[in-house]
PyMOL Python script that loads the backbone (N, CA, C, O; Angstrom):
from pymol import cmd

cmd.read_pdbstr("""\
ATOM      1  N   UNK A   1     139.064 -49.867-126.763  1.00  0.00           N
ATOM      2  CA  UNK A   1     138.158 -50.056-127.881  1.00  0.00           C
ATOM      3  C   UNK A   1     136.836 -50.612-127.364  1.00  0.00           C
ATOM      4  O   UNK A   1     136.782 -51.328-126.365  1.00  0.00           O
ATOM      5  N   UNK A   2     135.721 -50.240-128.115  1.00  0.00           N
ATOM      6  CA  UNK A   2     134.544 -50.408-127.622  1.00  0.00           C
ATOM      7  C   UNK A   2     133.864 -51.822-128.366  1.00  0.00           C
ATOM      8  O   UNK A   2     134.498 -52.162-129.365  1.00  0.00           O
ATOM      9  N   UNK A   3     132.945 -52.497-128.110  1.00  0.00           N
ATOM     10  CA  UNK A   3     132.423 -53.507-128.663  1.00  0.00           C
ATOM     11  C   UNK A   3     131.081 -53.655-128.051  1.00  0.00           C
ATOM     12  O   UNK A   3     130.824 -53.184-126.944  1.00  0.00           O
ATOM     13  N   UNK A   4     130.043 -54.451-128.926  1.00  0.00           N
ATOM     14  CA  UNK A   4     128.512 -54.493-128.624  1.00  0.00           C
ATOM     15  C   UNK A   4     128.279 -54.925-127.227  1.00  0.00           C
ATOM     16  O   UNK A   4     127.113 -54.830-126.844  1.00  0.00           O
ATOM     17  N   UNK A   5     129.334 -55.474-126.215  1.00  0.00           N
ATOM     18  CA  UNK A   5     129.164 -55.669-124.741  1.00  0.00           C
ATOM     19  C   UNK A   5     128.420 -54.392-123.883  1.00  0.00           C
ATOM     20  O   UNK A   5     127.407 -54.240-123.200  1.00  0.00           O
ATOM     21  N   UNK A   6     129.525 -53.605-124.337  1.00  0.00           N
ATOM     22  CA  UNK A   6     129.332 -52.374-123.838  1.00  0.00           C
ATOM     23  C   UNK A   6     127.972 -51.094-124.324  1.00  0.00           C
ATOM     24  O   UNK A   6     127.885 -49.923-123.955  1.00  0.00           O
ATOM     25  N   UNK A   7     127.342 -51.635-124.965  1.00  0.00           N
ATOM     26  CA  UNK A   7     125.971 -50.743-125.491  1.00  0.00           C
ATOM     27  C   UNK A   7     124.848 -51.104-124.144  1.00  0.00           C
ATOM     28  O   UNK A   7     124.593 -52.257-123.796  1.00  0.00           O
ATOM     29  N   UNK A   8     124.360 -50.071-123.604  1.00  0.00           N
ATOM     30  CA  UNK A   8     123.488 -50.241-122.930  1.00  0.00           C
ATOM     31  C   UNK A   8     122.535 -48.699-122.815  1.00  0.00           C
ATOM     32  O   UNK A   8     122.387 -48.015-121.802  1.00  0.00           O
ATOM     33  N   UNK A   9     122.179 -48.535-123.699  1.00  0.00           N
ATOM     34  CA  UNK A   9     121.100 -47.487-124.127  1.00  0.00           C
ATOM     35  C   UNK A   9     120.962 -47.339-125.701  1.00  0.00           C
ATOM     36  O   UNK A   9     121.844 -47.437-126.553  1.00  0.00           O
ATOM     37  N   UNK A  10     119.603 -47.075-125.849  1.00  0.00           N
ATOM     38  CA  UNK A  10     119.249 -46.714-127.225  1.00  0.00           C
ATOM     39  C   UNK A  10     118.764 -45.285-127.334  1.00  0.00           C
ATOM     40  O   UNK A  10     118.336 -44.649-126.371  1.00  0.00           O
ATOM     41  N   UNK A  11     118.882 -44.712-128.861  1.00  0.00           N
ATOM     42  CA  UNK A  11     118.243 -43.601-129.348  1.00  0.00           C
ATOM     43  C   UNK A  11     117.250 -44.197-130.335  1.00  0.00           C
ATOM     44  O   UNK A  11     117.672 -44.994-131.173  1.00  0.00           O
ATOM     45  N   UNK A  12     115.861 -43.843-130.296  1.00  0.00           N
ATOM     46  CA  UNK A  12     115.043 -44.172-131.262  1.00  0.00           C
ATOM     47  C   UNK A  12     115.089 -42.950-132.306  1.00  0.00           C
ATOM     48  O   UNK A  12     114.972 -41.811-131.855  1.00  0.00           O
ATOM     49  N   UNK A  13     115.251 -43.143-133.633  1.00  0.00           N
ATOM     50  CA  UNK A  13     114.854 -42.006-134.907  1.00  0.00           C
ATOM     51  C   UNK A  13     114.695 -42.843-136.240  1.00  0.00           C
ATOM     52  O   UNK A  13     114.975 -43.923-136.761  1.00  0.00           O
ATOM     53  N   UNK A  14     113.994 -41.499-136.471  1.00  0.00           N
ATOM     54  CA  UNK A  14     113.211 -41.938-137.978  1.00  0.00           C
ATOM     55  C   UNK A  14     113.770 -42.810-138.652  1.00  0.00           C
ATOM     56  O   UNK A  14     114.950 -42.575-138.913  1.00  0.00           O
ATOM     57  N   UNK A  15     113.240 -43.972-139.126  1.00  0.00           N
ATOM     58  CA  UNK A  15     114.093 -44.924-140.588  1.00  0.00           C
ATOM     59  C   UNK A  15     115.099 -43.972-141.455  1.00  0.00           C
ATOM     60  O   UNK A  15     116.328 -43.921-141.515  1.00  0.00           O
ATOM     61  N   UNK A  16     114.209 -43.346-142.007  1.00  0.00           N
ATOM     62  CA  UNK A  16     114.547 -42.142-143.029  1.00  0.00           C
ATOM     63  C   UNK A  16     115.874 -41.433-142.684  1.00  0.00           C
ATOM     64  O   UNK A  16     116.724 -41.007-143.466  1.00  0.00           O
ATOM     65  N   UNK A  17     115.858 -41.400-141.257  1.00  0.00           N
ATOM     66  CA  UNK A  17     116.988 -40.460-140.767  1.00  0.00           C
ATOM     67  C   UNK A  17     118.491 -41.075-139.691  1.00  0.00           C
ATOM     68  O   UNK A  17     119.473 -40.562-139.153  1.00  0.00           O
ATOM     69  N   UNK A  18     117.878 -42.463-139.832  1.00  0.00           N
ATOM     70  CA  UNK A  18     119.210 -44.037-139.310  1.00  0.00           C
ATOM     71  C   UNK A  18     120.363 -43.586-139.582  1.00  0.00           C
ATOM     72  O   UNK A  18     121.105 -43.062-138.751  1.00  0.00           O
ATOM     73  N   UNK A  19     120.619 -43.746-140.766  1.00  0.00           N
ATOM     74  CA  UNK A  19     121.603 -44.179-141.302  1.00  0.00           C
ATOM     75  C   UNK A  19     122.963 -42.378-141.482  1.00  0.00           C
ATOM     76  O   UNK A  19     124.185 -42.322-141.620  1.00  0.00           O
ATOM     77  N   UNK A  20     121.942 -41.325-141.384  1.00  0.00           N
ATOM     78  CA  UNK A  20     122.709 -40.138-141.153  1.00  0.00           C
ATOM     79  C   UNK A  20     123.113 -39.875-139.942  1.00  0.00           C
ATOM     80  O   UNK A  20     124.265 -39.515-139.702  1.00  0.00           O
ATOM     81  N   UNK A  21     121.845 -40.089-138.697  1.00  0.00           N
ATOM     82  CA  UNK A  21     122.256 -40.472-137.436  1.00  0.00           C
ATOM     83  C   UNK A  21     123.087 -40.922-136.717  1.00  0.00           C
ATOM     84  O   UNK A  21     123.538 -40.348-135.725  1.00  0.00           O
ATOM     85  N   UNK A  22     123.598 -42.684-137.370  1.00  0.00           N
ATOM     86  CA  UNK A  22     124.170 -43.233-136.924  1.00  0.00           C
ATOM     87  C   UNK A  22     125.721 -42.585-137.611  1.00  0.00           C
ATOM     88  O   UNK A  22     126.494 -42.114-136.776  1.00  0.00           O
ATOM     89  N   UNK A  23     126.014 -42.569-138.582  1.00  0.00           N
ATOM     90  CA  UNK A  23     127.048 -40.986-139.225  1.00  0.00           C
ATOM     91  C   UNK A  23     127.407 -40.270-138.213  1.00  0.00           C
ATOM     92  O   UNK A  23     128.215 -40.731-137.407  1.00  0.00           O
ATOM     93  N   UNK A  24     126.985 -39.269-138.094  1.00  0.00           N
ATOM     94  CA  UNK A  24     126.502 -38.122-137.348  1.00  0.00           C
ATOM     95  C   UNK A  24     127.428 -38.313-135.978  1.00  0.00           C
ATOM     96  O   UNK A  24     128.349 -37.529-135.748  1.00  0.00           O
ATOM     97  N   UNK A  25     127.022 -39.731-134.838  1.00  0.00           N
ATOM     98  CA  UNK A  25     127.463 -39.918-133.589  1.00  0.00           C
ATOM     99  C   UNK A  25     128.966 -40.784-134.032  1.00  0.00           C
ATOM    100  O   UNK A  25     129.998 -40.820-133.362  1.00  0.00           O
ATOM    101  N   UNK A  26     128.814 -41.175-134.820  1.00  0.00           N
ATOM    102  CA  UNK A  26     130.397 -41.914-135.139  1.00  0.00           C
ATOM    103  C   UNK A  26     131.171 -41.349-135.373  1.00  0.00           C
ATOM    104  O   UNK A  26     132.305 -41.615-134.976  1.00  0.00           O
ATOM    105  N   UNK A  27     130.747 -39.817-136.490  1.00  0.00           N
ATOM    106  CA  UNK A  27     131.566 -38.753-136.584  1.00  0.00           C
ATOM    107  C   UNK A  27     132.267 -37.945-135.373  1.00  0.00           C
ATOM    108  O   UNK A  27     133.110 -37.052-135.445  1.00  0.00           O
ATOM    109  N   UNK A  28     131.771 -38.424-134.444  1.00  0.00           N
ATOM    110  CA  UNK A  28     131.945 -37.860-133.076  1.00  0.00           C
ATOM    111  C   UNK A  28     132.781 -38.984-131.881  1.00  0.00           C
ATOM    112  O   UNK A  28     132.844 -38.721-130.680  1.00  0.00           O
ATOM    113  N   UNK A  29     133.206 -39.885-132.333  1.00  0.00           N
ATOM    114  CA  UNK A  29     133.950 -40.633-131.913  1.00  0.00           C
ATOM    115  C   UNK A  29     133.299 -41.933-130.940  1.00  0.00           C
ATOM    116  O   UNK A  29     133.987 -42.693-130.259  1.00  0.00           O
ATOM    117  N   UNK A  30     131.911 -41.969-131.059  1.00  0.00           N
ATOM    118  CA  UNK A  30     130.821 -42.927-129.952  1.00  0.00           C
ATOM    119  C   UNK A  30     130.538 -44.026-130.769  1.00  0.00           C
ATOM    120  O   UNK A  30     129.945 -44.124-131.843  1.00  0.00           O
ATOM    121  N   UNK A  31     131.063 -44.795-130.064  1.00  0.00           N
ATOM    122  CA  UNK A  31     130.691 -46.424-130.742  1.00  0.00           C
ATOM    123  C   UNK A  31     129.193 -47.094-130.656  1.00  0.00           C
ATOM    124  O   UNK A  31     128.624 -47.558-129.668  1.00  0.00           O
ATOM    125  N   UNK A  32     128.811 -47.006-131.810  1.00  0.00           N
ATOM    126  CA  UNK A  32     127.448 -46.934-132.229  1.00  0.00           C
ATOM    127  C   UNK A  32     126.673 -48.580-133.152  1.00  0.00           C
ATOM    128  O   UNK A  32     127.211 -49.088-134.136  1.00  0.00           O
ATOM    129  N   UNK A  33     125.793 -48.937-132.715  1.00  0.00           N
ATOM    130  CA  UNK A  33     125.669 -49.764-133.429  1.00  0.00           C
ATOM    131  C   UNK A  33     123.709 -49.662-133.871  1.00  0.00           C
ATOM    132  O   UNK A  33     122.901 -49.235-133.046  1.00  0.00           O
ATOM    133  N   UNK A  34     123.209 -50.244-135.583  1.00  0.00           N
ATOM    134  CA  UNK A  34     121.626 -50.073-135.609  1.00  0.00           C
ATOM    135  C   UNK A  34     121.327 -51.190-135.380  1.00  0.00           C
ATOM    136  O   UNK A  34     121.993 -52.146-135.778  1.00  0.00           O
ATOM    137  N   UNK A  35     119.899 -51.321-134.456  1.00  0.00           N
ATOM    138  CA  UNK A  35     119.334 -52.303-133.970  1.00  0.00           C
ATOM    139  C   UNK A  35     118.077 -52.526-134.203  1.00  0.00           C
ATOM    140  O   UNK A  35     117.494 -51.650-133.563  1.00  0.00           O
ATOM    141  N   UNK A  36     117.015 -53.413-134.932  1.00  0.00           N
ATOM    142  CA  UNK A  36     115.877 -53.357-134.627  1.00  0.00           C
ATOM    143  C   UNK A  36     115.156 -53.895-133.250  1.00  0.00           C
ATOM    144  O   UNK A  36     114.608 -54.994-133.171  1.00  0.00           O
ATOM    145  N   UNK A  37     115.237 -53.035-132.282  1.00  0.00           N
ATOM    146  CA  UNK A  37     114.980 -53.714-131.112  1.00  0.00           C
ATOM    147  C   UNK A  37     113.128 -53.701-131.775  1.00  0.00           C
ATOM    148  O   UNK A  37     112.562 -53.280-132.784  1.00  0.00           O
ATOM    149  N   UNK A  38     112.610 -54.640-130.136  1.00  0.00           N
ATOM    150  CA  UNK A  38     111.903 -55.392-129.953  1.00  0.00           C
ATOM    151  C   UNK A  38     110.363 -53.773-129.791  1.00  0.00           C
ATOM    152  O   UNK A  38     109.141 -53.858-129.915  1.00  0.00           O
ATOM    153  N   UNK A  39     111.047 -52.836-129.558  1.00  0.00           N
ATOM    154  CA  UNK A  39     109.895 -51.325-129.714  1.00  0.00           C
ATOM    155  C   UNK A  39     110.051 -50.768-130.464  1.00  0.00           C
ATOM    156  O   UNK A  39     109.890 -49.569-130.241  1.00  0.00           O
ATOM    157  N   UNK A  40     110.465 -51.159-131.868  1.00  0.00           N
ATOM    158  CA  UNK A  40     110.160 -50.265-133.220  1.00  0.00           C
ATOM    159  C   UNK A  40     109.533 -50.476-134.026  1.00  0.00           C
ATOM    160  O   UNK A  40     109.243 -51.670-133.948  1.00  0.00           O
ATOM    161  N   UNK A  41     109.104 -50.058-134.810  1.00  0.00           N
ATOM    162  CA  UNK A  41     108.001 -50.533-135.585  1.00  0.00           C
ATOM    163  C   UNK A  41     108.881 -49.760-136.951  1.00  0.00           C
ATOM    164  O   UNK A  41     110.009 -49.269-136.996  1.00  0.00           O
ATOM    165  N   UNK A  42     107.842 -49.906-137.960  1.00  0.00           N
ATOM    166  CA  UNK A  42     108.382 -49.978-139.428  1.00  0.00           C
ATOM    167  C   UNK A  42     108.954 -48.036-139.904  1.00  0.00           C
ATOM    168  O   UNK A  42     109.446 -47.586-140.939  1.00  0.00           O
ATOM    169  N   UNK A  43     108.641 -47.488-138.824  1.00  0.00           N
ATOM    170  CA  UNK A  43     108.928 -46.206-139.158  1.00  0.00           C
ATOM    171  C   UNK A  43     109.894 -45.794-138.363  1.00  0.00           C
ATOM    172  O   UNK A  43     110.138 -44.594-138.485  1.00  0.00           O
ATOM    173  N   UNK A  44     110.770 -46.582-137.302  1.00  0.00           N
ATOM    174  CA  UNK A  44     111.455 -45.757-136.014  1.00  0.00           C
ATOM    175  C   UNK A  44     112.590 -47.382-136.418  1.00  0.00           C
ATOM    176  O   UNK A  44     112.166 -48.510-136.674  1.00  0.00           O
ATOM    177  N   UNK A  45     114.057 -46.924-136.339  1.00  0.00           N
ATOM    178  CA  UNK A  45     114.953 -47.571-135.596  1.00  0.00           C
ATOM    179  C   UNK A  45     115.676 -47.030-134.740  1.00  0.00           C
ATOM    180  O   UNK A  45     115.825 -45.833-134.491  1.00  0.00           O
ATOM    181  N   UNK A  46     116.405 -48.467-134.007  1.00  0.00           N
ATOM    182  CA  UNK A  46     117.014 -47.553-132.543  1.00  0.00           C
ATOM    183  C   UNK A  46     118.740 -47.837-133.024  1.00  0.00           C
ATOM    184  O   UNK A  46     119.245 -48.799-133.603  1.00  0.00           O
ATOM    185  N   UNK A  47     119.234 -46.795-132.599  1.00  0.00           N
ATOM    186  CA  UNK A  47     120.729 -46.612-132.386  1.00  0.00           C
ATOM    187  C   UNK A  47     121.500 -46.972-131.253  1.00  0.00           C
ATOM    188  O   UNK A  47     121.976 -45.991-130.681  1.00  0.00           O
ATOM    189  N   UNK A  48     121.821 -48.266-130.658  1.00  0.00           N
ATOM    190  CA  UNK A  48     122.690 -48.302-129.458  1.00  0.00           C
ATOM    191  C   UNK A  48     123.833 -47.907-129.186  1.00  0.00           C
ATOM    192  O   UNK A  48     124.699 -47.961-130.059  1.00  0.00           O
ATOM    193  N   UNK A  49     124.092 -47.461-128.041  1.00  0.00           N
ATOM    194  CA  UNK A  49     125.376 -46.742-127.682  1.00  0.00           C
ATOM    195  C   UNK A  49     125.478 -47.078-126.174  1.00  0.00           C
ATOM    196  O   UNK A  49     124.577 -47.694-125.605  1.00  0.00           O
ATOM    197  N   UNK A  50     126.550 -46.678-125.570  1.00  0.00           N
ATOM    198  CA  UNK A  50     127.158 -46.657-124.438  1.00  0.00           C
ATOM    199  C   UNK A  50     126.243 -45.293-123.566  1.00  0.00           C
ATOM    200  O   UNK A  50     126.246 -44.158-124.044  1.00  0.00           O
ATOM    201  N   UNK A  51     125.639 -45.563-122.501  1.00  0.00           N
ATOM    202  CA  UNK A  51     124.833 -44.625-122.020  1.00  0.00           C
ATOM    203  C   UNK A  51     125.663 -43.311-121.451  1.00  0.00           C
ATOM    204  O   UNK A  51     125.160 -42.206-121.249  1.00  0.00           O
ATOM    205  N   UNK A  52     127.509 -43.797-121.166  1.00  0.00           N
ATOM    206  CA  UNK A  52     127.794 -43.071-120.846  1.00  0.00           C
ATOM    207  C   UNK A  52     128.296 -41.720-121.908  1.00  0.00           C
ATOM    208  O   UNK A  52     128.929 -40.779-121.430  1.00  0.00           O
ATOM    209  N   UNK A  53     127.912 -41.773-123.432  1.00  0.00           N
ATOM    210  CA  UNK A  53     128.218 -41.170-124.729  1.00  0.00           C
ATOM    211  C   UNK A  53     126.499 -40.929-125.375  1.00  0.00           C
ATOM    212  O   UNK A  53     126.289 -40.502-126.511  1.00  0.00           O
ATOM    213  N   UNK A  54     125.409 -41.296-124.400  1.00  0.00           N
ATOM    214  CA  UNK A  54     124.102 -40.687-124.463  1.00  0.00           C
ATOM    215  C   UNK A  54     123.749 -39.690-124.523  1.00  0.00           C
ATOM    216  O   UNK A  54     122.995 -39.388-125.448  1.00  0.00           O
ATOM    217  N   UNK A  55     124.114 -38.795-123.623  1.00  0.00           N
ATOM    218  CA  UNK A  55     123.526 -37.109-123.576  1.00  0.00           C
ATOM    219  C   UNK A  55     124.451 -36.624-124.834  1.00  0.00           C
ATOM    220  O   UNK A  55     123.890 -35.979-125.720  1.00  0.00           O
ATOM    221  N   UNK A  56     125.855 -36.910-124.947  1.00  0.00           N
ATOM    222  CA  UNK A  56     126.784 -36.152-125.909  1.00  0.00           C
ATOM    223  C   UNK A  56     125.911 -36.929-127.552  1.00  0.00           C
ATOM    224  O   UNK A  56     125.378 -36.162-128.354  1.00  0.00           O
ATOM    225  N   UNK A  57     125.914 -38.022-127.723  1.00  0.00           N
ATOM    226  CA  UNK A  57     124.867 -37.999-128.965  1.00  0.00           C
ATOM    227  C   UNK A  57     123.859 -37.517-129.478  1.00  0.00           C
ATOM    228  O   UNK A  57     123.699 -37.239-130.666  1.00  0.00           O
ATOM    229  N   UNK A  58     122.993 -37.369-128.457  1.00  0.00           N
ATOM    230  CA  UNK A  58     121.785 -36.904-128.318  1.00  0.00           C
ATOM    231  C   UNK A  58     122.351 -35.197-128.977  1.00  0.00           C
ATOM    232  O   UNK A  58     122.027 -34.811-130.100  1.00  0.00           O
ATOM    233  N   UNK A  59     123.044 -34.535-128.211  1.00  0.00           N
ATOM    234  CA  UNK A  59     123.224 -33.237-128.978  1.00  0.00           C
ATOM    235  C   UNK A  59     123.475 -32.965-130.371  1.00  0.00           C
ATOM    236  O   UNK A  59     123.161 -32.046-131.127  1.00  0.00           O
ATOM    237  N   UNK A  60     124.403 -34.469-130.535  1.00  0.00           N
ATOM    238  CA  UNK A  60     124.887 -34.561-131.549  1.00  0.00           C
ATOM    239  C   UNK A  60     123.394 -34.216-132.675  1.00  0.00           C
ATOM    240  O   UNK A  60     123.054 -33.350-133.481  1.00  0.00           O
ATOM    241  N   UNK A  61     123.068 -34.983-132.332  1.00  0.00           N
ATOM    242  CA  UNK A  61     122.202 -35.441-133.597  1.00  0.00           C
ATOM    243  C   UNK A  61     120.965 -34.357-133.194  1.00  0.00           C
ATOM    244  O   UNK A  61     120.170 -34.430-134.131  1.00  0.00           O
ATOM    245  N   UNK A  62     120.466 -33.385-132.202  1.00  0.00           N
ATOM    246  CA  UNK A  62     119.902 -32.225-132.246  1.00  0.00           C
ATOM    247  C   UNK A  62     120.903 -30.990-132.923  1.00  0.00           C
ATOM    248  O   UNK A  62     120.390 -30.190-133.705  1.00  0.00           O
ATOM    249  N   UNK A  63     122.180 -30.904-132.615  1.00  0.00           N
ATOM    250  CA  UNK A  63     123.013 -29.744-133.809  1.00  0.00           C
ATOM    251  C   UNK A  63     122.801 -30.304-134.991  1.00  0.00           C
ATOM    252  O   UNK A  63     123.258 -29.508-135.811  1.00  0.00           O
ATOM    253  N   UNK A  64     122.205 -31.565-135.743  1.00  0.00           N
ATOM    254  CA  UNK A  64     122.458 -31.975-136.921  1.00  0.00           C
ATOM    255  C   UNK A  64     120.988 -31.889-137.735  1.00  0.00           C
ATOM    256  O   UNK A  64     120.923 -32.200-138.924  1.00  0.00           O
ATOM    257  N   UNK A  65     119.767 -31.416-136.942  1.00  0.00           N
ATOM    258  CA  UNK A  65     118.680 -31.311-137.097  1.00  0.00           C
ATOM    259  C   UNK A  65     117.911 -32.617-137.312  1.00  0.00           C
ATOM    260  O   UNK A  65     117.248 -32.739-138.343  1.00  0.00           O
ATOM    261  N   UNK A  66     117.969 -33.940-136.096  1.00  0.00           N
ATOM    262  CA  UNK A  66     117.724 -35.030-136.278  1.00  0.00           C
ATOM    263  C   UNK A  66     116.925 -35.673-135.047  1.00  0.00           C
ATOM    264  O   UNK A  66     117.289 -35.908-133.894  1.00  0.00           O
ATOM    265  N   UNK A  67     115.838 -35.851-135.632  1.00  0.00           N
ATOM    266  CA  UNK A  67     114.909 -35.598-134.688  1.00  0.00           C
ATOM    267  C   UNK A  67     114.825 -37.315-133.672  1.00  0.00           C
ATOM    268  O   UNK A  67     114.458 -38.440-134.008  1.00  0.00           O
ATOM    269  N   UNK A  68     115.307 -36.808-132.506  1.00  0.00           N
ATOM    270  CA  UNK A  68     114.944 -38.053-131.567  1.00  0.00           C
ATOM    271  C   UNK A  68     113.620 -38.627-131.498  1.00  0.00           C
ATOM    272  O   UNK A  68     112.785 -37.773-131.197  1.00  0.00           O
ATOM    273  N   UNK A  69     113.198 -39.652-131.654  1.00  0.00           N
ATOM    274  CA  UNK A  69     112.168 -40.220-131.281  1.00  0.00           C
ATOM    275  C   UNK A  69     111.597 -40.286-129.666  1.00  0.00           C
ATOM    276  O   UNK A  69     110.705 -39.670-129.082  1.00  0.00           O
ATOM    277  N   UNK A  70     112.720 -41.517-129.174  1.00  0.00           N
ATOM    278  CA  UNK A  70     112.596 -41.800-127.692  1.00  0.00           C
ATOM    279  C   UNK A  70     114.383 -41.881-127.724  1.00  0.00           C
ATOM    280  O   UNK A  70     115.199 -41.657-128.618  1.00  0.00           O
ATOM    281  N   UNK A  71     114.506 -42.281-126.395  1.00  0.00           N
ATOM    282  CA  UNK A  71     115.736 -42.513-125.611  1.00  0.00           C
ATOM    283  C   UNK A  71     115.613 -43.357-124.699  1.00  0.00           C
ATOM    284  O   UNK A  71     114.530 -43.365-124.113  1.00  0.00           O
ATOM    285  N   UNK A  72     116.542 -44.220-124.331  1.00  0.00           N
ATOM    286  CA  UNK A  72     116.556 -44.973-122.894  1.00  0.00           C
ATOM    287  C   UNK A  72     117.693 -45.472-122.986  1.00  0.00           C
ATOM    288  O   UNK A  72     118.358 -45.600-124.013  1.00  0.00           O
ATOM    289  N   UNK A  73     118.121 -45.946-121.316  1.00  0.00           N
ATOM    290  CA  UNK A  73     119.521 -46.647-120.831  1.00  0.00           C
ATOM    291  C   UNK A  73     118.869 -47.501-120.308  1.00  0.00           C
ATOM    292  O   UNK A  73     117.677 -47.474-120.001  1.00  0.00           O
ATOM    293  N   UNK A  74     119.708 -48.393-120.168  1.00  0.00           N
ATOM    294  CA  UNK A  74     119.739 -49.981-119.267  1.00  0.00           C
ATOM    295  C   UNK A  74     120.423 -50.567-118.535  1.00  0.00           C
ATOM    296  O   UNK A  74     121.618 -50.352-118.739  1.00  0.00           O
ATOM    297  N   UNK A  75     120.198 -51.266-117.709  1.00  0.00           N
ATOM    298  CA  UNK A  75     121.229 -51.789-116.831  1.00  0.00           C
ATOM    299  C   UNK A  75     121.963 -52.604-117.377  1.00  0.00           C
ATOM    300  O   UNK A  75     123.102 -52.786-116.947  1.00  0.00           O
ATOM    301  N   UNK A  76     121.562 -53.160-118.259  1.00  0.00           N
ATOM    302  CA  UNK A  76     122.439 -54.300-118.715  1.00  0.00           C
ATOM    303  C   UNK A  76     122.583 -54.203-120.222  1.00  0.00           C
ATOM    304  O   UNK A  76     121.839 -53.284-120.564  1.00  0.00           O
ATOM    305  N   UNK A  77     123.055 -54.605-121.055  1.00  0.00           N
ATOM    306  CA  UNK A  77     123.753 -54.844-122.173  1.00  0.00           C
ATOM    307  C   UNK A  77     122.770 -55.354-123.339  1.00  0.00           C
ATOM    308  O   UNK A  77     122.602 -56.541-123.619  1.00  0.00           O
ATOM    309  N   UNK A  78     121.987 -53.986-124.135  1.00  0.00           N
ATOM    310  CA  UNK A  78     120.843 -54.039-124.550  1.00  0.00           C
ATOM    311  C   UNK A  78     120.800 -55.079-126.167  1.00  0.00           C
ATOM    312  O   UNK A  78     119.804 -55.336-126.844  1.00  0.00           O
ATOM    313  N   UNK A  79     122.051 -55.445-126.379  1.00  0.00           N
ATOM    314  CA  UNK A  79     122.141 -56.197-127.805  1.00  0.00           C
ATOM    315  C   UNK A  79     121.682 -57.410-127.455  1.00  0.00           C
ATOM    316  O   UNK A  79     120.825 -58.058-128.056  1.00  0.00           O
ATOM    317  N   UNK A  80     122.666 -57.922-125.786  1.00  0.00           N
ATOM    318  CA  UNK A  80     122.466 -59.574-125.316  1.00  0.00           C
ATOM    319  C   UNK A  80     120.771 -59.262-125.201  1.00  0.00           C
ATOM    320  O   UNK A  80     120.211 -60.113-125.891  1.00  0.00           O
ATOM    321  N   UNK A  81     120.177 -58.719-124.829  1.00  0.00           N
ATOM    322  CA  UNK A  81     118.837 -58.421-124.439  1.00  0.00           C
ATOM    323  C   UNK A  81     117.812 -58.391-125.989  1.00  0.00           C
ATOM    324  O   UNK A  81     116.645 -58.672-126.263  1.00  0.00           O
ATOM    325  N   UNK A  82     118.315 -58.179-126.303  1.00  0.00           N
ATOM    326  CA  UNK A  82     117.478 -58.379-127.691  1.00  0.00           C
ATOM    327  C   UNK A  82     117.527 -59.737-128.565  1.00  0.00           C
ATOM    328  O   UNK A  82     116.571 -60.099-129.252  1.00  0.00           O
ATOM    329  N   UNK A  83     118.919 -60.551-128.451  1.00  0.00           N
ATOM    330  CA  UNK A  83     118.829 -61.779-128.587  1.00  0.00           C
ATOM    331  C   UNK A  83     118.434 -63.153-127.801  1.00  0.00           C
ATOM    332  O   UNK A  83     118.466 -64.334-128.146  1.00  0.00           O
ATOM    333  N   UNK A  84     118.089 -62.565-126.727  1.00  0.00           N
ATOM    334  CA  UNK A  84     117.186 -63.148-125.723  1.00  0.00           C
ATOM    335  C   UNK A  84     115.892 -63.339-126.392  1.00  0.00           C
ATOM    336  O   UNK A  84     115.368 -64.382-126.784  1.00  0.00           O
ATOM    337  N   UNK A  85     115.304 -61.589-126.466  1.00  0.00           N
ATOM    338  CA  UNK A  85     113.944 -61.909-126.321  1.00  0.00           C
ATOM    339  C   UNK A  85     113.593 -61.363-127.867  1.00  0.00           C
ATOM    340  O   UNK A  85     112.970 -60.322-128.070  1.00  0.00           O
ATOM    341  N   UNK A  86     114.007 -62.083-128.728  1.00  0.00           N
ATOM    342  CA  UNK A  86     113.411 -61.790-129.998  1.00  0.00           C
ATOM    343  C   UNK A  86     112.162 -61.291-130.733  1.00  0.00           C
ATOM    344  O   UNK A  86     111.984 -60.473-131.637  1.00  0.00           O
ATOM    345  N   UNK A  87     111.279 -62.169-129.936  1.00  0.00           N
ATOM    346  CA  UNK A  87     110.194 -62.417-130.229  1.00  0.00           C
ATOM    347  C   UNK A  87     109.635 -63.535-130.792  1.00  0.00           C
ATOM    348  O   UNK A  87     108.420 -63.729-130.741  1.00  0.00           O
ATOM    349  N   UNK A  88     110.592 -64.482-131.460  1.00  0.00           N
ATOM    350  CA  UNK A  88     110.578 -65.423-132.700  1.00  0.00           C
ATOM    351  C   UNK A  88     110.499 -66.371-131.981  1.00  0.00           C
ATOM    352  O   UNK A  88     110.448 -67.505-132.457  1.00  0.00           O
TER     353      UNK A  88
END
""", "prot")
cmd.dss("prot")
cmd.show_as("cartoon", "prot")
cmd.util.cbc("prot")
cmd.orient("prot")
C-alpha cells in the first residue's frame, strides 16, 4: 500500500480539470494525492504521484482529453518538501 512518503513527482493541470484528473489516475490504480505546491498559482493545481506511475498517468489523463500543464519528479518526497517550505 502506498502513502504520501512515497509521492515524489507532480502533474500540473487546470483547476477546472483537478478533480477529474485526479479520478481519472486513481481509476487506474496510482496512488494520487492534490497539492497546492509552492508553483501554482490560482489557475493550475498539481497532482502528486509516485514517479514511478508518472509516464502511465500522464497517458492516462492524455486518453481522457486532459490537458497537462507541466510535469516533474524529485528526488525526494515532494509533500515533506512542501511542508518545509511553505512559504508562510
Amino acid at each position: 500500500m502506498m502513502n504520501t512518503l512515497d509521492l515524489n513527482a507532480c502533474i500540473s493541470v487546470k483547476t477546472e480539470d483537478a478533480l477529474k484528473a485526479l479520478n481519472c489516475i486513481r481509476a487506474n490504480k496510482i496512488f494520487a494525492k492534490i497539492f497546492p505546491f509552492n508553483n501554482c498559482n490560482e489557475t493550475e493545481l498539481n497532482i502528486a504521484v509516485n514517479k514511478k506511475d508518472l509516464k502511465t498517468a500522464m497517458l492516462m489523463l492524455k486518453k481522457n482529453n486532459i490537458e497537462v500543464v507541466a510535469y516533474k519528479s524529485y528526488e525526494e518526497n515532494i509533500i515533506g518538501t512542501f511542508y518545509e517550505n511553505t512559504g508562510y
